[in-house]
C-alpha positions as CSV (number, residue, x, y, z in Angstrom):
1,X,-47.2,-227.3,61.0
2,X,-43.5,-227.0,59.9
3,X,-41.3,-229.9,59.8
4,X,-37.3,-229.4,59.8
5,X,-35.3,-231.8,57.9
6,X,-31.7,-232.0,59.4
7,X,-29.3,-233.3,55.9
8,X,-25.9,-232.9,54.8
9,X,-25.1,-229.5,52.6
10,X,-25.1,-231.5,49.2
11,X,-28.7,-233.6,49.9
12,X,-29.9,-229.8,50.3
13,X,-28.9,-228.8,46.7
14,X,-31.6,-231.3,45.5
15,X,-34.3,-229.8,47.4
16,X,-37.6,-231.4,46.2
17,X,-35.9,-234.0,44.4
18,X,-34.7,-235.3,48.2
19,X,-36.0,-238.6,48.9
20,X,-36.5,-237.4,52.2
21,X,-38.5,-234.4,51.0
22,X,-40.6,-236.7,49.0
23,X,-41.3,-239.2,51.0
24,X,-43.1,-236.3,53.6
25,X,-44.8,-235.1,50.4
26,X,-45.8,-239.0,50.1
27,X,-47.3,-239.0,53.1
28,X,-49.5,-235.7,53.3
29,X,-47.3,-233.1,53.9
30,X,-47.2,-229.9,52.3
31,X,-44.4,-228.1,50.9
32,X,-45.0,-225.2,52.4
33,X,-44.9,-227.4,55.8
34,X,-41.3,-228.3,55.8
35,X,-37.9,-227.1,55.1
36,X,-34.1,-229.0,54.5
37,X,-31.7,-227.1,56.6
38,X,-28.3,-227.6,57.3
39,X,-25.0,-226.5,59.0
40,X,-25.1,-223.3,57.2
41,X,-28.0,-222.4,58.4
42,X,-26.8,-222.3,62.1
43,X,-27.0,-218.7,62.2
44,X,-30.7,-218.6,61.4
45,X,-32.8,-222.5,62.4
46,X,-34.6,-221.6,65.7
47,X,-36.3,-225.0,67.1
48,X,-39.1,-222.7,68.1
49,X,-40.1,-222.8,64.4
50,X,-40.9,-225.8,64.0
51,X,-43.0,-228.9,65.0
52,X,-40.8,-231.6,64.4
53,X,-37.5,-232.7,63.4
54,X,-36.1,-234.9,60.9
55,X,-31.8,-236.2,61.2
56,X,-31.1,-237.8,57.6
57,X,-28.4,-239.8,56.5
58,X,-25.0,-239.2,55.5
59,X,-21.7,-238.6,56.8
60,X,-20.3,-240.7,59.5
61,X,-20.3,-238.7,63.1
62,X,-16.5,-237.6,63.9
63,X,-15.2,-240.4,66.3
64,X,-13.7,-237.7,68.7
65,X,-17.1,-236.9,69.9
66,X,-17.0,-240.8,71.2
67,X,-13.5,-240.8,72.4
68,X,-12.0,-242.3,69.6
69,X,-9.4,-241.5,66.5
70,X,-10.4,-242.5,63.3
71,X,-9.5,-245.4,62.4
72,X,-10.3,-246.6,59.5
73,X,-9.8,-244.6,55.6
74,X,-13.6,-245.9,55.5
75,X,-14.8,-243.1,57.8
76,X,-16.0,-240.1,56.4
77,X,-16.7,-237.1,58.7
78,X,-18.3,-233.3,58.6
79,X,-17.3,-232.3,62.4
80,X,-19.4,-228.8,61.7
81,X,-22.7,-231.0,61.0
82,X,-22.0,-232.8,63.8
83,X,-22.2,-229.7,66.4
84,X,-24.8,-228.1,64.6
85,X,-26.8,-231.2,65.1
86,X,-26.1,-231.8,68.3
87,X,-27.0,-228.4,69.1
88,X,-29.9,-228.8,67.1
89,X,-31.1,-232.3,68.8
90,X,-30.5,-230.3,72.4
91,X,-33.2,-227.7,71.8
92,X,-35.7,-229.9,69.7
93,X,-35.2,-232.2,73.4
94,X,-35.9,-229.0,75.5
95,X,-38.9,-228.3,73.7
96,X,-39.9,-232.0,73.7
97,X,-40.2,-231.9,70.1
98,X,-41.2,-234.8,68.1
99,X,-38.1,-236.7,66.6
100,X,-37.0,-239.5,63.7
101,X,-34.0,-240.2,62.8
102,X,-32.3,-242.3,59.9
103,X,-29.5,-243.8,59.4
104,X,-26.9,-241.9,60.1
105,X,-29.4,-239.9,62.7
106,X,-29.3,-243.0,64.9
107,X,-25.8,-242.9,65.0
108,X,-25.5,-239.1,66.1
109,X,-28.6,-239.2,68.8
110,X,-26.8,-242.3,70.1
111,X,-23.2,-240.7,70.3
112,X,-25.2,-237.2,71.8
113,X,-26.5,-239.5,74.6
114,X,-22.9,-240.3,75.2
115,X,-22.7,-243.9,73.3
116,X,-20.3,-245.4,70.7
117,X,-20.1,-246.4,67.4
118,X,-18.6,-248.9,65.0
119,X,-16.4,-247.0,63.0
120,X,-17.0,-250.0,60.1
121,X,-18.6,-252.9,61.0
122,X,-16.8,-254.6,58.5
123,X,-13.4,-254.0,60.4
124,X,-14.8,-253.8,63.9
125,X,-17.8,-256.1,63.9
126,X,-17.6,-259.0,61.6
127,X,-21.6,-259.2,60.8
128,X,-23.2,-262.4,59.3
129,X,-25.6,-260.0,57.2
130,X,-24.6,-257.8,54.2
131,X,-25.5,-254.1,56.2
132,X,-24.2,-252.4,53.1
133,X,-26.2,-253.6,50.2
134,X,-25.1,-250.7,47.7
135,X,-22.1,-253.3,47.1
136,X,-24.0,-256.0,45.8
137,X,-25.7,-253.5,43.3
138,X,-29.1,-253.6,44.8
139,X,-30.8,-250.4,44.4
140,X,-31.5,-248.4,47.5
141,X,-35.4,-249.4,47.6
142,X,-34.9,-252.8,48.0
143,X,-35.2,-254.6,51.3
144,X,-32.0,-256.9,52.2
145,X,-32.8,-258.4,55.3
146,X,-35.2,-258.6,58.4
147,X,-35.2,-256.3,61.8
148,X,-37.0,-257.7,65.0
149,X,-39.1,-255.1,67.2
150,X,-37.5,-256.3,70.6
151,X,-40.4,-253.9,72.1
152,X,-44.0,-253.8,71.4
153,X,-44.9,-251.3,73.6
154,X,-42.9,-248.7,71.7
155,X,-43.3,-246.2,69.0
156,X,-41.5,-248.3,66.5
157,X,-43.7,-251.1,68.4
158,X,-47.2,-249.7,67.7
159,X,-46.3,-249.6,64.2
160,X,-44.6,-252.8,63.4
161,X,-45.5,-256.1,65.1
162,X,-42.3,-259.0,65.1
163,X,-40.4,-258.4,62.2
164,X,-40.2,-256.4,58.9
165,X,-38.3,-256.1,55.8
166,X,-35.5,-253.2,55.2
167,X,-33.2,-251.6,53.2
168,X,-29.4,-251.4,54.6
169,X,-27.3,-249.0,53.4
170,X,-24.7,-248.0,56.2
171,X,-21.2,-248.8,57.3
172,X,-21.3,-248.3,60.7
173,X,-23.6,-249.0,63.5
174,X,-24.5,-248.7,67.4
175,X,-22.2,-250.1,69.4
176,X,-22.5,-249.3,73.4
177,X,-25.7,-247.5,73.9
178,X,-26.2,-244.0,75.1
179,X,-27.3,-243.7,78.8
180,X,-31.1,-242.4,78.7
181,X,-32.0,-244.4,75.1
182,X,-33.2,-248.0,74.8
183,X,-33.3,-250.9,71.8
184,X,-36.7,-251.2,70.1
185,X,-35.4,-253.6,67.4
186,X,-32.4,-255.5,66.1
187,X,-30.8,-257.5,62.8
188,X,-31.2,-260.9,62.5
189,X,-27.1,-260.9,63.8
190,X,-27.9,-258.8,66.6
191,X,-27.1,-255.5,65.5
192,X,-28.9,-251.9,67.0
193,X,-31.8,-251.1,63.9
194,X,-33.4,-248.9,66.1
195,X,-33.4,-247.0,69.4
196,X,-36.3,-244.3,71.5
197,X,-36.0,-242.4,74.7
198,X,-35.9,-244.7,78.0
199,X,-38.1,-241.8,79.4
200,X,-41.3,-240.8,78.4
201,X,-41.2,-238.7,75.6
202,X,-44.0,-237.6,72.7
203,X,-42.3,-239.4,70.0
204,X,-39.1,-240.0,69.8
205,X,-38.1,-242.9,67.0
206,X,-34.4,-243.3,65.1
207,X,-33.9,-246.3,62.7
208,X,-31.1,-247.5,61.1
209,X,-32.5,-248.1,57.6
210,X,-33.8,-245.6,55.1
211,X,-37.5,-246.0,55.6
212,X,-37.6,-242.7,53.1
213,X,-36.7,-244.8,50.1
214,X,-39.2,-247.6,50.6
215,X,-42.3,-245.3,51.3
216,X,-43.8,-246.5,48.1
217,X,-43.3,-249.9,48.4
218,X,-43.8,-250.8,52.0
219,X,-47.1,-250.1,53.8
220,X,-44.9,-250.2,57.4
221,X,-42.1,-247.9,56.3
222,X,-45.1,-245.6,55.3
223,X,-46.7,-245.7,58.7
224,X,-43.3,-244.9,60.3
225,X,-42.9,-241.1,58.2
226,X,-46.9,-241.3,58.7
227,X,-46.5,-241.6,62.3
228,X,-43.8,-238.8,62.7
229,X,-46.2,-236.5,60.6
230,X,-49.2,-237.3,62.9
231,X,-47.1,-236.3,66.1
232,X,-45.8,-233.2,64.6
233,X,-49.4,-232.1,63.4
234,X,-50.7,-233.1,67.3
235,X,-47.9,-230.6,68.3
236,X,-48.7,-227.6,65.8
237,X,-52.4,-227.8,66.5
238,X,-51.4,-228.2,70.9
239,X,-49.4,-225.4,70.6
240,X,-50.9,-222.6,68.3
241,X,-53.5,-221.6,71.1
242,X,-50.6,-220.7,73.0
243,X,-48.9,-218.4,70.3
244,X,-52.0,-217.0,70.0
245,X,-52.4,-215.7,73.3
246,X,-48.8,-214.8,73.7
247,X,-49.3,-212.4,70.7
248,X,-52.4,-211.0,72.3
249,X,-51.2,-210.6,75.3
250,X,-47.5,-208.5,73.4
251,X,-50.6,-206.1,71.2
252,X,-52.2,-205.5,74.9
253,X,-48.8,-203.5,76.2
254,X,-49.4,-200.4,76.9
255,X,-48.0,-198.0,74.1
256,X,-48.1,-201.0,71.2
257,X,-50.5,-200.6,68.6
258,X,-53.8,-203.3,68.9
C-alpha cells in the first residue's frame, strides 16, 4: 500500500513532524506506506503509484477557478497548487481511487466539481458559530462546536451516528455545491462540514475540520483516518494480482529476458 498526501510546499518541509503524517502513523500506517507531495512534484506523482489520496489544508483555492475576483485581503491563494491538485484529484477519480479531504480539500474538490466558495465567511456569511477558533486562542486539538451527519447511509454516516464534536479552523467554506457531490453533515448554523460523491464511489469522504489533529483524543475522528486507511489497503491488496500478471505477461515477450 502507498498513501499520497496532497499539502502545501511548507507543511512538506516538516515531513514526519506533519500532523497529517502522524496521524496515518497513529492509525497503522507505515512510513514506508506513504509520502507528502506537492506542487513541485508535478513532474514526477503518477496516481498509478498509489492507493489512496490525501488533500490537506492550507491555502485558500484561487477564486478565478469559481468565477470570482478576490475579494477580500483575507484570501490567501497558491494558483500552481490549485492546478496540480485538480489535476491530481482528476486521475486519482479515473482510477476510482479512494479519497479524504480536509479542510481546505473540501473546498478544492467542491470548486473541481464546479461549486463556489465563501471567500470569508465572516464578510460573506455572517455565521452564528466561531468557524475560526485559532482567534479565541484555543489550540488546534480542541473541539469548538457540533457537526450533524444529515446522512447515515454514508461513509461519513457509517462512522459517525447524529452528531460529533470538532475542531474549526478555516475562513471559508462551501457555498453552492458542485454538480455530482452531495452533504453528509452540517454546523449547528447550517454550514457544509462535509461532502461524498452523489454516485457510487469506493470511498470518497472530504470534511471540513481537521480530524488529523484530534486523532488522539477522539475515538470518531480516529475511525475517519482509520476508515480511509482500510479502503486504501482493500485497494493495494485488489489490485496487486493484477500488477502481477501484467509484469508476467511484459517477462513472457518474446526477446525479454524471463
Amino acid at each position: 500500500m502507498r498513501i499520497a498526501l496532497s499539502v502545501s510546499e511548507k507543511e512538506k518541509t516538516r515531513g514526519s513532524e506533519s500532523p497529517y503524517y502522524k496521524a496515518l502513523v497513529a492509525v497503522g500506517v507505515k512510513t514506508s506506506e506513504m509520502e507528502l507531495v506537492s506542487a513541485s512534484d508535478a513532474h514526477r506523482v503518477r496516481t498509478e503509484d498509489y492507493d489512496g489520496i490525501l488533500f490537506a489544508g492550507g491555502e485558500d483555492v484561487d477564486p478565478s477557478f469559481y468565477g470570482e475576483v478576490r475579494r477580500y485581503e483575507t484570501v490567501h491563494g497558491n494558483r500552481v497548487r490549485d492546478e496540480f491538485e485538480f489535476a491530481l484529484l482528476d486521475r486519482a477519480l479515473t482510477r476510482r481511487l479512494p479519497i479524504l479531504g480536509i479542510c481546505r480539500g473540501v473546498q478544492m474538490i467542491n470548486v473541481k466539481f464546479g461549486g463556489t466558495l465563501y471567500q470569508d465567511m465572516a464578510e460573506d456569511a455572517l455565521p452564528q458559530l466561531e468557524h475560526r477558533q485559532t482567534d479565541e486562542g484555543k489550540t488546534r486539538q480542541e473541539s469548538t462546536h457540533a457537526v450533524l451527519v444529515t446522512d447515515p447511509e454514508s461513509n461519513l454516516g457509517a462512522i459517525i451516528q447524529g452528531t460529533c464534536r470538532v475542531n474549526s479552523l478555516h475562513h471559508q467554506a462551501v457555498k453552492r455545491l458542485g454538480r455530482g457531490l452531495k452533504v453528509t453533515a452540517r454546523s449547528e448554523d447550517g454550514f457544509v462540514e462535509a461532502v461524498e460523491s452523489a454516485a457510487d464511489y469506493p470511498f470518497f469522504l472530504a470534511v471540513q475540520w481537521h480530524p488529523e489533529e484530534m486523532v488522539g483524543l477522539a475515538a470518531q475522528q480516529r475511525a475517519i483516518l482509520a476508515q480511509f486507511v482500510a479502503k486504501c489497503r482493500q485497494r493495494s491488496k485488489t489490485c496487486q494480482p493484477l500488477v502481477r500478471r501484467k509484469r508476467l505477461r511484459r517477462s513472457r515477450r518474446p526477446g525479454l529476458p524471463r
